[in-house]
MILOBA-58756 format. One record per residue (C-alpha): residue number from 1; residue in one letter; x, y, z. Coordinates in steps of 0.001 Angstrom, whole numbers, m for minus. Layout:
BEGIN
+--------+------+---------+---------+---------+
| kolvex | fivo |    east |   north |      up |
+--------+------+---------+---------+---------+
|    NUM |    A |       X |       Y |       Z |
...
+--------+------+---------+---------+---------+
This chain:
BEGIN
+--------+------+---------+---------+---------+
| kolvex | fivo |    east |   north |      up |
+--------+------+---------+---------+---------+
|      1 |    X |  178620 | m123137 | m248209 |
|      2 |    X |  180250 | m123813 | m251801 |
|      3 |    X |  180258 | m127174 | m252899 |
|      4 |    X |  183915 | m127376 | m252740 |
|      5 |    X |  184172 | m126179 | m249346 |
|      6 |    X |  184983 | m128465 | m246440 |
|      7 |    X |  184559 | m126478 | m243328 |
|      8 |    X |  181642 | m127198 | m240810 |
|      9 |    X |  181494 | m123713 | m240238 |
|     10 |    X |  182294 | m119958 | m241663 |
|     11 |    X |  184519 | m118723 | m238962 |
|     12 |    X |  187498 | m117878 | m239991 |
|     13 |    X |  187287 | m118252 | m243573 |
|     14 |    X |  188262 | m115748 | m245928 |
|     15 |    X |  185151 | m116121 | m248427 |
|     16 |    X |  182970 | m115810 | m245142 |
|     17 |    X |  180316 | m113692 | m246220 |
|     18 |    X |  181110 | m114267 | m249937 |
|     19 |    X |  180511 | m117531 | m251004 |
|     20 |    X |  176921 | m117296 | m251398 |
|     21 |    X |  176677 | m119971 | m248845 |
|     22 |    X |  175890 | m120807 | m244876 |
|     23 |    X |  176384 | m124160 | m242589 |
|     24 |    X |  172988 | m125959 | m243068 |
|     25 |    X |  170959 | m125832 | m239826 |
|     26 |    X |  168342 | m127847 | m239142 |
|     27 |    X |  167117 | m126169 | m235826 |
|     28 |    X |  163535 | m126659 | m235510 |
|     29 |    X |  160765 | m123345 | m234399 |
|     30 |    X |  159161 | m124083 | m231431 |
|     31 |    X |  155345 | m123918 | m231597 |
|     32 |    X |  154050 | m120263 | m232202 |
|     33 |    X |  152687 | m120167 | m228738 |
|     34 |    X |  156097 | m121308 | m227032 |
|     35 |    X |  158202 | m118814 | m224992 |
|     36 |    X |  161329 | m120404 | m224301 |
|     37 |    X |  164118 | m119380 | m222220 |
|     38 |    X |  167296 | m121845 | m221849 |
|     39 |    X |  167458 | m125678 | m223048 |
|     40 |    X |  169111 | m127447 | m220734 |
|     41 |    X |  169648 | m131662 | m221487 |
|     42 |    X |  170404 | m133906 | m218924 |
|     43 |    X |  171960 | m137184 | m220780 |
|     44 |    X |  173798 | m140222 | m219946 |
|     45 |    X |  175550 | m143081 | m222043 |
|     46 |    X |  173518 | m145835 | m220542 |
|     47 |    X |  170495 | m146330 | m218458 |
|     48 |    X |  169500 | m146949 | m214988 |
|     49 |    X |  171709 | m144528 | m213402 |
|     50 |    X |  169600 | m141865 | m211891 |
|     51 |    X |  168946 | m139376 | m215135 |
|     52 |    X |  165167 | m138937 | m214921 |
|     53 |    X |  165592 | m138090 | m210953 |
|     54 |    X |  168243 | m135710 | m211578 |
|     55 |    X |  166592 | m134124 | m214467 |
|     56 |    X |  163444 | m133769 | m211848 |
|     57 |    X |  165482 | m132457 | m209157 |
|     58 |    X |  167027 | m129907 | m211135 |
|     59 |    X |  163820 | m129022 | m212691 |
|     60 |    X |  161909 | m128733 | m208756 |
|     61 |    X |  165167 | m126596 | m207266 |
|     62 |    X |  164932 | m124034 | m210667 |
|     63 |    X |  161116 | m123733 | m209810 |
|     64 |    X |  161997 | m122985 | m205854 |
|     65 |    X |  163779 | m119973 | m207261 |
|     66 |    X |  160649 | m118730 | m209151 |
|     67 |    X |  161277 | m119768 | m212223 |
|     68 |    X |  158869 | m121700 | m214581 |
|     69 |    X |  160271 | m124626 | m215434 |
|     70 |    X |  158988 | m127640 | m218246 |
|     71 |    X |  160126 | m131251 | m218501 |
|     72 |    X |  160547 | m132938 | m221971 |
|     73 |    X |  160242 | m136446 | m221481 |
|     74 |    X |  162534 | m137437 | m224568 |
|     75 |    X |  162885 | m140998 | m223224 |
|     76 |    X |  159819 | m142413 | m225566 |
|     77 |    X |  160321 | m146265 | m224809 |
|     78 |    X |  161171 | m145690 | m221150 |
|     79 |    X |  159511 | m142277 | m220112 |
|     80 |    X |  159443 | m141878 | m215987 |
|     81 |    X |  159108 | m138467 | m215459 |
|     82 |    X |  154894 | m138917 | m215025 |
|     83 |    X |  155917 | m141500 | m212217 |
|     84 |    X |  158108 | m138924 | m210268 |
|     85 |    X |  155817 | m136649 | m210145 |
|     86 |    X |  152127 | m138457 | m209444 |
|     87 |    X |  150855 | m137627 | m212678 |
|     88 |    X |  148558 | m140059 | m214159 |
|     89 |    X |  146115 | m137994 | m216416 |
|     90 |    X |  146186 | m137095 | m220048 |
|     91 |    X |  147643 | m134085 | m221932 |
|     92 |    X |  145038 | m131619 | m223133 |
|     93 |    X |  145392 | m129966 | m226739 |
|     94 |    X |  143606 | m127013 | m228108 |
|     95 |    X |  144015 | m125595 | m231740 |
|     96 |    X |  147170 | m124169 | m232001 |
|     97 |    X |  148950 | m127577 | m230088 |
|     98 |    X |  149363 | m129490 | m227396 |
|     99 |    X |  149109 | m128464 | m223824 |
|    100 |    X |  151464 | m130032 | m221453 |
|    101 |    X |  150496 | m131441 | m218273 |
|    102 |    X |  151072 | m129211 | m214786 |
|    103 |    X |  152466 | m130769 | m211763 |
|    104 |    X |  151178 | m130327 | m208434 |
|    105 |    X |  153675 | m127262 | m207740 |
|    106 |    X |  153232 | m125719 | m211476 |
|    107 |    X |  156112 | m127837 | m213498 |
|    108 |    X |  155015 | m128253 | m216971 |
|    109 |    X |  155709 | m132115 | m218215 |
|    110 |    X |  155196 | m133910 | m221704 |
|    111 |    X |  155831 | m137230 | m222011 |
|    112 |    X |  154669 | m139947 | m224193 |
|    113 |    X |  152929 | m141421 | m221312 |
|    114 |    X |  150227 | m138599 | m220824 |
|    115 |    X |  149269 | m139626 | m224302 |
|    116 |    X |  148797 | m143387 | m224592 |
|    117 |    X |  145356 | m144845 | m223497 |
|    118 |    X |  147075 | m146944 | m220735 |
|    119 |    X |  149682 | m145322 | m219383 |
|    120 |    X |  151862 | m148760 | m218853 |
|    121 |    X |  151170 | m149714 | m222743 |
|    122 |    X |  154585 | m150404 | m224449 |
|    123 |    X |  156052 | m148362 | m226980 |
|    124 |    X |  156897 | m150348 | m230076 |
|    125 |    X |  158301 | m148001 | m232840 |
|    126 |    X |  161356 | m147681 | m234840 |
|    127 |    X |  164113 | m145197 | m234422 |
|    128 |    X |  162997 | m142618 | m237300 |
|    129 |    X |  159443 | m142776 | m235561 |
|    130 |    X |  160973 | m141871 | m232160 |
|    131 |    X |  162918 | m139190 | m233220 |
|    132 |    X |  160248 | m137538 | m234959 |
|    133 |    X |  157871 | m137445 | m231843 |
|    134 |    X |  160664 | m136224 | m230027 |
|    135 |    X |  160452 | m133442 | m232488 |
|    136 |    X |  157042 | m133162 | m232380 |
|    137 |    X |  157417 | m132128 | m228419 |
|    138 |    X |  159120 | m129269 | m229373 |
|    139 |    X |  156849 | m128029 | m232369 |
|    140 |    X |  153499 | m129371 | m231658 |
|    141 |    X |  153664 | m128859 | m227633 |
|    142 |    X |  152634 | m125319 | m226485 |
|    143 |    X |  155785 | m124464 | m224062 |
|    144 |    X |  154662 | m120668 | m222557 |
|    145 |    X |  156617 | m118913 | m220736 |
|    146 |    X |  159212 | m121210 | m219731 |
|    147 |    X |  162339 | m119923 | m218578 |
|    148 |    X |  164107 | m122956 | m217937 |
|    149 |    X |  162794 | m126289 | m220334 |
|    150 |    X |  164810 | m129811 | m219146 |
|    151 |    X |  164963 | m132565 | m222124 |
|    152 |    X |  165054 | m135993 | m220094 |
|    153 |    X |  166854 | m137993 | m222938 |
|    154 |    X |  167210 | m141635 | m222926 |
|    155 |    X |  170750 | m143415 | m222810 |
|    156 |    X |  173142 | m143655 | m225030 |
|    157 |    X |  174352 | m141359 | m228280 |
|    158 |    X |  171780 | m142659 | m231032 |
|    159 |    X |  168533 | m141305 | m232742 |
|    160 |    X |  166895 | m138917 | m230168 |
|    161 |    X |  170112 | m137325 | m228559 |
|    162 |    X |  171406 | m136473 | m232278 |
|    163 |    X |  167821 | m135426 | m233055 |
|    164 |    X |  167874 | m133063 | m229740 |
|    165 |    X |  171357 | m131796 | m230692 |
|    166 |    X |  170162 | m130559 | m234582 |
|    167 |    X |  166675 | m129810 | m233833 |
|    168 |    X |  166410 | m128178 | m230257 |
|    169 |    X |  168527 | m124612 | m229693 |
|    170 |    X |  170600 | m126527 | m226423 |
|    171 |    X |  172120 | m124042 | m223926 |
|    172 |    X |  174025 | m126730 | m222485 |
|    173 |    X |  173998 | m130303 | m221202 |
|    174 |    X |  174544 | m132018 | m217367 |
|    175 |    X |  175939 | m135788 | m217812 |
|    176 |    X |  174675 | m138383 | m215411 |
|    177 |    X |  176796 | m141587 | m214278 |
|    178 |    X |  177649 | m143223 | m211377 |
|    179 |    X |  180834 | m144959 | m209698 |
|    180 |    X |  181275 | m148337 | m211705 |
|    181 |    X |  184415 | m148542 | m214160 |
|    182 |    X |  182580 | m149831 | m217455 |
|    183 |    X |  180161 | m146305 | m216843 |
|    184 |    X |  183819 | m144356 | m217036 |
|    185 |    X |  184005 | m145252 | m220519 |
|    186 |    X |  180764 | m144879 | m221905 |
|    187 |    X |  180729 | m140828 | m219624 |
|    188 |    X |  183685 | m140368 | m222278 |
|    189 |    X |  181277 | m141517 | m225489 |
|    190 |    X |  178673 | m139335 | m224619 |
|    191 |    X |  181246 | m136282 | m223504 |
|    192 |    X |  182696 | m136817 | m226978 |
|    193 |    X |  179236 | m137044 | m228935 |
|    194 |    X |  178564 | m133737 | m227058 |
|    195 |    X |  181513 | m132076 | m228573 |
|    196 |    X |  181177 | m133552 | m231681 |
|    197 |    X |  178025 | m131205 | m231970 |
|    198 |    X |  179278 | m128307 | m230235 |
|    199 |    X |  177095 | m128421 | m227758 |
|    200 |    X |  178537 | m127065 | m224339 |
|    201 |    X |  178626 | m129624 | m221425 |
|    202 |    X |  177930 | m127365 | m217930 |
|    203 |    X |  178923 | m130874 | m215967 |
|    204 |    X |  179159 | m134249 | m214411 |
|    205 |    X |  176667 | m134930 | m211776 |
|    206 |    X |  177223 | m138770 | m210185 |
|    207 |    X |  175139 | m140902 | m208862 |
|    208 |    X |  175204 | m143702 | m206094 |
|    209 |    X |  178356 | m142076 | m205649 |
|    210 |    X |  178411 | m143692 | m201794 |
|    211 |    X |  176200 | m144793 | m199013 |
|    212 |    X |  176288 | m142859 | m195981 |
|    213 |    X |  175810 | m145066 | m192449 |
|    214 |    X |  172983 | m143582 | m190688 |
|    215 |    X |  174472 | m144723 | m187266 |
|    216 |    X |  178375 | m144008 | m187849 |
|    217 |    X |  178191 | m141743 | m190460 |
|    218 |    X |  180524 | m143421 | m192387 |
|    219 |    X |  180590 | m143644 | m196335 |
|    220 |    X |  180727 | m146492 | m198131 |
|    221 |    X |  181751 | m147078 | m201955 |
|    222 |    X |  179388 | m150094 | m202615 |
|    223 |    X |  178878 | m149791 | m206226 |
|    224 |    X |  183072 | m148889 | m206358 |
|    225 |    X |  185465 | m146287 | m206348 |
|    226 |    X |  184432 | m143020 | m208451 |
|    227 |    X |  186612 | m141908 | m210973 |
|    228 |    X |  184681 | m139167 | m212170 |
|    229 |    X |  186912 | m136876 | m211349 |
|    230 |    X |  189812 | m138356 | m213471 |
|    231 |    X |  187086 | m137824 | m216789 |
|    232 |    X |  186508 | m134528 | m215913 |
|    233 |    X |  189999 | m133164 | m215378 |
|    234 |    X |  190480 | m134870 | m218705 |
|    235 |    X |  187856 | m133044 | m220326 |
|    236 |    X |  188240 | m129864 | m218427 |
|    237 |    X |  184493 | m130621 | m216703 |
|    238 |    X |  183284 | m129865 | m213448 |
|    239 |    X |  181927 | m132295 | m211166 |
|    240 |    X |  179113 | m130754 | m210177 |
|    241 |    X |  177414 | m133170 | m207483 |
|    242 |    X |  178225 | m136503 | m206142 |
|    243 |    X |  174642 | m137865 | m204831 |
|    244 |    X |  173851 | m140363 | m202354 |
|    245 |    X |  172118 | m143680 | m201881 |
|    246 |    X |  168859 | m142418 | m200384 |
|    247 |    X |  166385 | m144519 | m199653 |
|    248 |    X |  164192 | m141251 | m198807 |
|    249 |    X |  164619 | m139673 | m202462 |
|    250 |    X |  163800 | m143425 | m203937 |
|    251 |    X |  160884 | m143465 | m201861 |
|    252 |    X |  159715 | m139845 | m203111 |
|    253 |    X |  160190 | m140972 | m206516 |
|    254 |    X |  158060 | m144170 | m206190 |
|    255 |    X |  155295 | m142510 | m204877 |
|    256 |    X |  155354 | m139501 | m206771 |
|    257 |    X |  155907 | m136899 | m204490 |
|    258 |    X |  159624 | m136157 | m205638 |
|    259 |    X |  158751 | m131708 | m205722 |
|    260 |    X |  158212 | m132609 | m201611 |
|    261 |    X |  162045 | m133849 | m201491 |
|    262 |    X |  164633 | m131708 | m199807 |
|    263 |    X |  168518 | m131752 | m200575 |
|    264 |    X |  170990 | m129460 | m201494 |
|    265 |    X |  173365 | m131720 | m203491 |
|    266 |    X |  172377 | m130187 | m206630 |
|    267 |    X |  173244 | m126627 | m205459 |
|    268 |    X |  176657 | m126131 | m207645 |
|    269 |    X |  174135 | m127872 | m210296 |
|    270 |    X |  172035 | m125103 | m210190 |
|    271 |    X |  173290 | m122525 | m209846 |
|    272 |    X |  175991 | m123500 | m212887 |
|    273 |    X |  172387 | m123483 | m215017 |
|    274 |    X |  171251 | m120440 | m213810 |
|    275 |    X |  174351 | m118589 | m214992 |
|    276 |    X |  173310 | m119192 | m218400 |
|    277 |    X |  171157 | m116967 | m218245 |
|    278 |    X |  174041 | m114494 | m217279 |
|    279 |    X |  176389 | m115088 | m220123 |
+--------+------+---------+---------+---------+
């Protein structure tokens, strides 16, 4: 655009077209031997409330539709996807990039842990350094013929979800919480980052949402009352699950066997992603 101009974009502007100029991007290509259907992120505004399991449950229920499916572990200082799914090895690389590492059912994964010598060695870098591996999953990391890739980011609305908003071609994004009131504020932070970039949010999936009594059947509200549904008739957001306390699925995830886990609380979840492909 001109330098006088103020607009963050060219629609509707008479000069569109004319002025010589277009909105900067600063999208990123994809290694040359990527295929890359949709970009879906799963993000949250703080930690420890279920993101890497949903992101791994979403990405096992897209495979059991046939679909092949990657995980980007974005989460460099606190990656976990590995650990859900028993993988302990190393990433392999050939000439033209870096290979990511198969689960035991066929899910690609990259993570930061497939590349450090010891897998629980800490990651000590700044920001700028972060983001840029981050990047570097997407360019350097040989995604083929992926029809659905799933960017784990880590919490919050600093350097690697900006850098995953301006670098990566997002087809939309599935916000994580769960029931406690301070989460209901920081849901609306990272629902108004989201628009702040344009980038279109398919949901709200909670977790810990309630405890269900194995005996009575009864649920129980033990981390509070939800009020997720208050933020998303706010924003004009679905809800798209409300997931248990399960001791089985924390189990699964602890011992790496999370793609042997069956539930259908992500079904709405789902299917909401696959109708990308639709549009």
């Amino acid at each position: 655009m001109s330098e006088s101009c103020t607009k963050q974009d060219c629609a509707g502007c008479p000069s569109a077209g004319n002025c010589g100029s277009k909105p900067e991007s600063f999208l990123e290509k994809p290694n040359q031997m990527s295929n890359i259907g949709k970009v879906i992120g799963i993000v949250s505004g703080k930690g420890g409330v279920g993101k890497t399991m949903v992101s791994s449950l979403l990405a096992v229920s897209m495979q059991r539709l046939g679909k092949n499916v990657g995980i980007l572990d974005a989460d460099i200082t606190g990656p976990s996807v590995p650990k859900a799914f028993g993988i302990h090895g190393k990433a392999d690389a050939c000439e033209f990039g870096i290979i990511p590492t198969k689960s035991k059912m066929g899910i690609d994964v990259m993570s930061i842990n497939l590349l450090l010598e010891n897998e629980s060695d800490p990651v000590v870098w700044r920001g700028p350094v972060i983001a840029g591996v981050v990047k570097q999953f997407w360019t350097d990391v040989i995604w083929k013929d992926v029809d659905y890739l799933f960017v784990d980011m880590p919490p919050g609305t600093g350097d690697v979800p900006l850098t995953v908003f301006q670098s990566f071609p997002v087809n939309g994004i599935v916000i994580v919480t769960s029931p406690q009131e301070l989460v209901s504020m920081i849901v609306e932070k990272a629902v108004k980052m989201a628009q702040l970039m344009n980038i279109p949010i398919l949901g709200i999936i909670e977790n810990m949402s309630y405890y269900e009594c194995p005996d009575c059947g009864k649920r129980h509200s033990i981390y509070g009352e939800s009020h997720i549904d208050e933020i998303a008739a706010q924003y004009n957001i679905p809800v798209l699950a409300k997931l248990p306390v399960c001791t089985d699925l924390a189990k699964h995830c602890d011992q790496g066997t999370i793609e042997l886990f069956e539930g259908d609380w992500l079904n709405e979840a789902v299917e909401k992603i696959a109708d990308i492909s639709n549009q």
